[in-house]
Every structure is written in structure tokens, then in C-alpha cells.
C-alpha positions, 0 to 999 in steps of 0.5 A, a space after each residue: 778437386 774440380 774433376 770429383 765435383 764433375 764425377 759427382 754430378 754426373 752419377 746424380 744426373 744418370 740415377 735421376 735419368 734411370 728412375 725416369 726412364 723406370 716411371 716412363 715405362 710403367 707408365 706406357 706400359 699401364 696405358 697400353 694395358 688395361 688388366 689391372 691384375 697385370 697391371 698390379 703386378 707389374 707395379 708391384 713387381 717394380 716396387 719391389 724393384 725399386 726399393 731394392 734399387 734405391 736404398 742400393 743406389 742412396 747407399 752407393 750415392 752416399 759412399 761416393 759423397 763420402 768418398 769424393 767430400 773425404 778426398 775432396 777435403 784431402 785434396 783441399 788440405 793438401 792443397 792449403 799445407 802446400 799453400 802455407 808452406 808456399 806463402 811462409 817461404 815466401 814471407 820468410 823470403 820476402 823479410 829476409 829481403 826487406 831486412 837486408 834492404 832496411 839494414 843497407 838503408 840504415 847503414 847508408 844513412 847512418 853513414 851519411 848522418 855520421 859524415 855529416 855530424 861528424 864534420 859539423 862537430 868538428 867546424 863547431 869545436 874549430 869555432 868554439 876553440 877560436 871563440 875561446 881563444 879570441 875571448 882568452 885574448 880579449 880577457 888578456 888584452 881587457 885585464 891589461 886595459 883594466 891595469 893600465 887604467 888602474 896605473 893611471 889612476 894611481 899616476 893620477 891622484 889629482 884632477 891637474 895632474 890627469 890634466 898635465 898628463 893631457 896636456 903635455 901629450 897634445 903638446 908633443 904632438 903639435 910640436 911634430 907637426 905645426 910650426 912654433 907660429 901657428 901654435 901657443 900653449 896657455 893662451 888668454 884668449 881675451 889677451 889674444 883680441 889685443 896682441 898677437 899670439 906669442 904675447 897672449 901665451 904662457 908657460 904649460 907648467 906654470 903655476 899661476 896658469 889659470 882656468 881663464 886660459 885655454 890650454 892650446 889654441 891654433 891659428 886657422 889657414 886663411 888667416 892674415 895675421 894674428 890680431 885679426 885671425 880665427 884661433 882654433 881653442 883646444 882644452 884637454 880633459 880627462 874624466 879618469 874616474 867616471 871611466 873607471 866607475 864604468 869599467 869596473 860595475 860588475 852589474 847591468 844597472 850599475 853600468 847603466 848609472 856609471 855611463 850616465 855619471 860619465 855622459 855627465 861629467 862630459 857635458 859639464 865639461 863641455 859646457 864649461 869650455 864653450 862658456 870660456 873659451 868660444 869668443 867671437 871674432 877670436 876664435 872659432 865657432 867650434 872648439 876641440 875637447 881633448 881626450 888623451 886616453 882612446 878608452 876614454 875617447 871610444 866610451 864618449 864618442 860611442 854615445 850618438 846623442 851625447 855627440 849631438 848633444 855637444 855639436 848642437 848645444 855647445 859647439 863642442 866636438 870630441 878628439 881622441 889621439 888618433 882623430 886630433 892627430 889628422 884634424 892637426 896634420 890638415 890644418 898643417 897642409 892648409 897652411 902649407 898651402 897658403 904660405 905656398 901661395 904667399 911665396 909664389 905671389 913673392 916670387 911673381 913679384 920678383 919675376 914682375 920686378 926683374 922683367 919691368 927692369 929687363 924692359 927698361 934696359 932694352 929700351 935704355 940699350 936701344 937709345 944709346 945704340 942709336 946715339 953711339 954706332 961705335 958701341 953698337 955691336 956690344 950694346 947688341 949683345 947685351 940686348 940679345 942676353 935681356 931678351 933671352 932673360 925676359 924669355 925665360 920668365 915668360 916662359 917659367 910663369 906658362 910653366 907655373 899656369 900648367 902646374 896650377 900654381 897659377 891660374 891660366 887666365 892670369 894677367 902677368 902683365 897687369 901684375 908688373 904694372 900693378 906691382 907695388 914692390 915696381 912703384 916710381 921704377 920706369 920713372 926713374 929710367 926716364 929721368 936718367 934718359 932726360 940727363 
């Protein structure tokens, strides 16, 4: 297409230059001559020439456009077909290569997206199958819990026989893990300021046992004796009937007003025992409602203000099965400790006893030995065993202020002098000497 466009411009170049030239020579040669006949006839002589020259030459001209423009345009729509063909395999190939490479992508993450939902799908249903099975079992356990309620409601027609029931479960307990002395059932607490704990007791199943006795009361660690200790008072209640009104309302409200009859009932309750059965310097500031049902424990204690309510107002503090059995097994070791302590102060007594007799005899020993050299020897053996007898003590009261049982500043020697049990003991050693 360049190389006709060339070719073209140079055959309009070369006409333009031959007409030119044509007009130079006429005209040199009309200034050169002056015969204007001539000069006609040479002028018209190159007129002729040139109209027979230009339509000639325009003719050749306009063929030659037409044949360079008919070439050109073939050369252009030749060029343009290849063109197109070019640019459609091109395309073609570049949407075969994008299609491969969309669906490779598409694969890769449908894969990945599949692994993935694949693998969340089966965490999701392992979890709901154990969420199912869980709740199975705590519809199970909760219609056995509901059963179980309703069993004892039909044990427990009466308010005393839920009462029985509570007080013969706290009853076993006490009697495995606290000595018969440091317990009593159907306690008249207002009896108890006179007398000791045995006579102020009564019997669990009697029939004339009144609302004026507390059913169980505790002799506190660090009491001296019965007339004037703290007593720990233990009253059971049973508020079967409002647990039951809770357990069973099948709507919000419902529930909502059950819990609320149940708060109310417990107050009551409470507030009856600390009226009753908190006295001064007989028992303690707190006393112990006893509910002998942990279903019933769980539902009281899992009010917060309720709990409060009771610890700040009445002095009252809430026991389930579980809890009163640890508040038991602590007031054993505290007692444990103390009546430890009374037989280690018994104990020194003794070792006091026998170490002021050993002293005594020493000295006995030695007077006879002087007054009777025969005896001597014997009297020296004897004396050896006295003293070897005193070193044991000695040395079994260090081992007890090693242990802790005693404290390591303890006067060992001012308790034998101190020791009421050793009153009128050297005494009576000096006035066997004097006869």
C-alpha cells in the first residue's frame, strides 16, 4: 500500500514538471522572437499539443488512480481479512485459554470450598448429635428428677412427715460422724439454759415433740461444758410443694410467680426459726435450715439476694446433704482437737506428777545413803533408775514441743510446781524425813 502511494506521487510530480518545463520553453522562446505570426503559430502549435497531451495524460492519470486506489483498497481488505482472521484466532485462543483457566480456579475452589463445608458440616452434626444426646440424657435424668419429686410427694402427704423424713436423714448423719455428747435431738433450748444437754433433749419420733424444740442442736469446739457453751440449732424444712409448683409451670410467668411463692415460703420459714431457736448465750448467732432434698437446696441457694436476705435479716444460713455434711465433719475435727488437747494437758499432769515423785525419791534415796553406807550400793541403783526415768520425760515432753502439741516456750517446770493434781505432794515427803 506504501509503494503505490509512492508511485503515485511521483507520476503527479513528473506531469507538473513536463507542463513547466512546456511553459518555460514557450515562453523563452516568445521573449527571443518578436514575429508574432511565428509566434502564433508556435503558440498555437503548442496548444494543439497540449490539448492533445493533457486529456492524454488526466486519462492516464485517472487510470493509474484508479488502478493504484482499486489495488490499494485490495491490498487494504486483504490486509484487514488477514487482520481479522488474526485477531479472531487470537481471541479464540485467548478464551480457550481463559476458560481453562476459569475452570481450573473454579475447581480448585470448589474443591477447597467443598473440603471445607464438607469438614464444618461434619464438626457441626458430631456437635448437634452430642447436643441431642446430652439433652436425651438431661430429659432422661430431668423426668427421673420429676418422678422422684412426685414419689415424694406421694410419701409425703403431710408437712410432718416431710418434716420426719428430714429429720431422720440429718439424724444418720450425725450419728456417723459426731460422738453421742456433742449432739441431741428435740432440744428445748430454753431447758438447755438450766441443765445440760441430755436432760433438755427429747425423743425424735415422739408425739408430744413441740414447735418450742429445735430439732437438732450442736455443742460448739471450745465450749467448757454444757450449762455454759454455745449450741449450734439445726431446724429441717422441707418446702416440697412450692419445688414442685416450680418444677412443674410449663410457662415463663408461671415459673416467675412459683419462684416467688418458693422465695416466700423459705423466708418465712427462716424467719420463724431465728424468732425461736436463736437465744442468747445458749446458742449461737447463727443457726442452720436444713434442707434435706439437693433439688430443693440447688433452687434456694441459686437466689443470691435470697441467701443475703436470710444471712443479714435473720442470721440464717441455708444446708443441703452435701454442705451440712462438711459444716458437721469440721465441728468433729475442732472437737477432735480440743479433747486432744484436754488429754495432752492430762498427760503432762501425770508426767508433772511422776517427775515431782521421781524428785522427791532422789532426794529420799540420797538422805538414807548417807545415814546408812551398808545400803549404799543398792540405794545407788535405784537412784540410777529414778534418773533415768526423769530423763525420759524430759525427753518425751521436747518431743512433744517439736510435734507442736506443745509450744516451745512452755514452762515444764512451773506446771509441776503449779500442778493442782501435785498439792501437799513434797510436803508429805518432808514429814516422812522429820520421823
Amino acid at each position: 500500500m506504501n509503494l503505490d502511494m509512492w508511485s503515485l506521487a511521483l507520476f503527479l510530480i513528473s506531469l507538473f514538471v513536463s507542463i513547466a518545463s512546456i511553459f518555460l520553453t514557450m515562453t523563452i522562446y516568445l521573449w527571443t522572437k518578436h514575429d508574432s505570426d511565428r509566434s502564433e503559430k508556435i503558440i498555437k502549435s503548442i496548444k494543439e499539443e497540449l490539448d492533445k497531451e493533457i486529456p492524454n495524460h488526466i486519462n492516464n492519470l485517472g487510470s493509474n488512480i484508479d488502478t493504484k486506489i482499486t489495488n490499494s483498497f485490495t491490498m487494504i481488505n486483504d490486509n484487514f481479512k488477514s487482520l481479522r482472521e488474526e485477531i479472531e484466532t487470537k481471541m479464540k485462543s485467548f478464551e480457550i485459554s481463559i476458560k481453562d483457566g476459569i475452570s481450573n480456579i473454579r475447581d480448585e475452589i470448589n474443591k477447597k470450598f467443598e473440603d471445607e463445608i464438607s469438614k464444618k458440616m461434619n464438626e457441626n452434626f458430631k456437635n448437634i448429635k452430642e447436643n441431642m444426646e446430652n439433652l436425651d440424657k438431661n430429659l432422661i435424668r430431668f423426668e427421673t428428677l420429676q418422678e422422684s419429686v412426685k414419689s415424694l410427694q406421694k410419701t409425703f402427704d403431710g408437712t410432718k412427715s416431710r418434716g420426719n423424713f428430714g429429720e431422720f436423714n440429718l439424724q444418720n448423719v450425725l450419728s456417723e460422724h459426731l460422738s453421742k455428747d456433742l449432739w441431741a435431738a428435740q432440744v428445748d433450748l430454753k431447758k438447755l439454759s438450766k441443765t445440760n444437754l441430755s436432760e433438755a433433749s427429747g425423743v425424735l419420733d415422739d408425739d408430744t415433740s413441740n414447735n418450742e424444740r429445735v430439732d437438732f442442736a450442736i455443742k460448739m469446739p471450745n465450749s467448757d461444758n454444757d450449762e455454759n457453751g454455745n449450741y449450734l440449732p439445726i431446724d429441717c424444712k422441707f418446702p416440697l410443694q412450692s419445688f414442685i409448683e416450680y418444677q412443674e409451670a410449663d410457662s415463663k410467668d408461671d415459673r416467675l410467680k412459683a419462684q416467688a411463692n418458693f422465695r416466700k415460703v423459705i423466708i418465712e420459714q427462716a424467719k420463724s426459726i431465728s424468732s425461736k431457736y436463736i437465744i442468747k448465750n445458749v446458742t449461737t448467732k447463727h443457726a442452720i435450715m436444713y434442707l434435706p432434698s439437693e433439688a430443693v437446696f440447688a433452687l434456694a441457694v441459686s437466689d443470691t439476694e435470697l441467701n443475703t436476705l436470710l444471712n443479714k435479716n435473720y442470721n440464717i444460713t441455708l444446708a443441703g446433704p452435701t454442705t451440712i455434711l462438711v459444716i458437721i465433719q469440721t465441728i468433729a475435727y475442732f472437737n477432735y482437737g480440743i479433747s486432744m488437747k484436754q488429754n495432752v494437758d492430762i498427760l503432762l499432769d501425770q508426767f508433772a506428777e511422776f517427775r515431782k515423785s521421781q524428785s522427791a525419791l532422789q532426794s529420799k534415796i540420797e538422805g538414807c545413803k548417807k545415814k546408812n553406807d551398808n545400803t549404799g550400793i543398792e540405794l545407788e541403783r535405784a537412784m540410777n533408775i529414778v534418773q533415768k526415768m526423769g530423763n525420759k520425760i524430759n525427753k518425751s515432753v521436747e518431743f512433744a514441743m517439736k510435734k507442736g502439741v506443745l509450744k516451745p516456750d512452755y514452762d515444764f517446770e512451773s506446771h509441776i510446781k503449779n500442778s493442782p493434781m501435785l498439792e501437799g505432794l513434797s510436803d508429805e515427803y518432808e514429814k516422812e524425813d522429820a520421823e
